[in-house]
N, C-alpha and C positions, 0 to 999 in steps of 0.2 A: 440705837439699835436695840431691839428686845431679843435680846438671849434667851435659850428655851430654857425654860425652868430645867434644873436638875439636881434629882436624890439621889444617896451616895449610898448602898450596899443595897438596893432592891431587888429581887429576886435572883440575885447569883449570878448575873450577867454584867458587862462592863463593854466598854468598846476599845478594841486592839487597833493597835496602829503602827505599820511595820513597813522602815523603809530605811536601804541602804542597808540591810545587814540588821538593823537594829528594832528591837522591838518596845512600846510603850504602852502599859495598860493603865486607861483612863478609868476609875469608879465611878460613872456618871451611866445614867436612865436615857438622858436626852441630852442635843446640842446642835447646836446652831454651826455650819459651814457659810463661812464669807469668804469670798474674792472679788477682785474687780476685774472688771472683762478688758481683756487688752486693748482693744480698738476704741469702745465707749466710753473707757477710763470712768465706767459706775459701779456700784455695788450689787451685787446679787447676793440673796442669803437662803439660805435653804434648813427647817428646821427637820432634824432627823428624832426619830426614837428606836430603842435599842431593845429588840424583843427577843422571842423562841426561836424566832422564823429568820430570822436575820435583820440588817435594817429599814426603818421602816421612814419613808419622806413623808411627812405629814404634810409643809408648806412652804412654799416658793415665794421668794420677795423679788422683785429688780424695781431700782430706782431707774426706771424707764426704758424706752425700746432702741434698738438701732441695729445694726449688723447682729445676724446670726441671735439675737437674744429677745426676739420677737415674745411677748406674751400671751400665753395660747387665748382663746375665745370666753373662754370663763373667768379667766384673771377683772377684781374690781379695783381701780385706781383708792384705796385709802392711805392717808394722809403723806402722798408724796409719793407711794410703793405700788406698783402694782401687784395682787399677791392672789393665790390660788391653792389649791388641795388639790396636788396630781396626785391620779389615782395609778399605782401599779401596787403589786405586791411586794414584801418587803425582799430585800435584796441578802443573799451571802454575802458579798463583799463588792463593796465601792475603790474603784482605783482610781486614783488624783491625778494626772498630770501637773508639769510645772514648764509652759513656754519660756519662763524668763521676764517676759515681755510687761507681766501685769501685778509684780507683787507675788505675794505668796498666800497660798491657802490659811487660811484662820480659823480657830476653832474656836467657839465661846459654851461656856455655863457655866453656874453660877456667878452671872454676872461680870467675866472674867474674859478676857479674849485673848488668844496667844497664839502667835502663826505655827506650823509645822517645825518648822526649824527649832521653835525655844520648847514646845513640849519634847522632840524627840535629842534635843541635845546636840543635837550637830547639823550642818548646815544642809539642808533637802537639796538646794542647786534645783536640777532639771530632774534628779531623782522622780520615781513614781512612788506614791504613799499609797498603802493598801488599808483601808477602813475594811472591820469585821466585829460582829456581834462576836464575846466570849466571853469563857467564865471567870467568875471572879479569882484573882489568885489567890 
């Protein structure tokens, strides 16, 4: 898996991440969200970057198609991943769900990957986590 690159104090932004009561500020530019899809039992990975504007999805991975996780028409098959640059504008804030069903959301940078549960300290369960651009503390 290639984790998105990421520098640690660049421009006075960081990404927040608050669930269950609890808040955790990450020092990171960029990073990479993985989970695996309940039904397909594959990985999908999604790299984000952390701007002005809120977060921004730069590119999309799934190791392959199947229920609900269809690769849109521009996605090219390289090396095993199907992968794409959706274009929307960057988002205020992302919220996670957690079925139960498929594992737990995972965050990586710098090379580093660690579900929800071990960066925020205590166990997410079916919790919702709230991803948001902020400033650095």
């Amino acid at each position: 898996m290639a984790a998105a690159s990421a520098q640690r104090g660049g421009g006075g932004l960081s990404l927040c991440l608050a669930s269950a009561g609890v808040v955790k500020t990450l020092s990171v530019m960029a990073f990479t969200l993985v989970w695996t899809h309940s039904i397909e039992k594959v990985d999908w990975q999604e790299d984000w970057r952390i701007t002005p504007q809120g977060l921004q999805l730069e590119q999309a991975r799934v190791k392959g198609s199947g229920a609900g996780m269809e690769p849109p028409p521009e996605a090219r098959l390289i090396g095993g991943w199907f992968q794409w640059a959706p274009k929307r504008p960057p988002m205020p804030e992302v919220v996670l769900g957690n079925s139960g069903a498929a594992g737990e959301w995972r965050l990586c940078h710098d090379d580093n990957c660690q579900t929800l549960s071990e960066i925020l300290g205590h166990p997410v369960g079916v919790n919702v986590t709230t991803m948001r651009a902020c400033n650095d503390p």
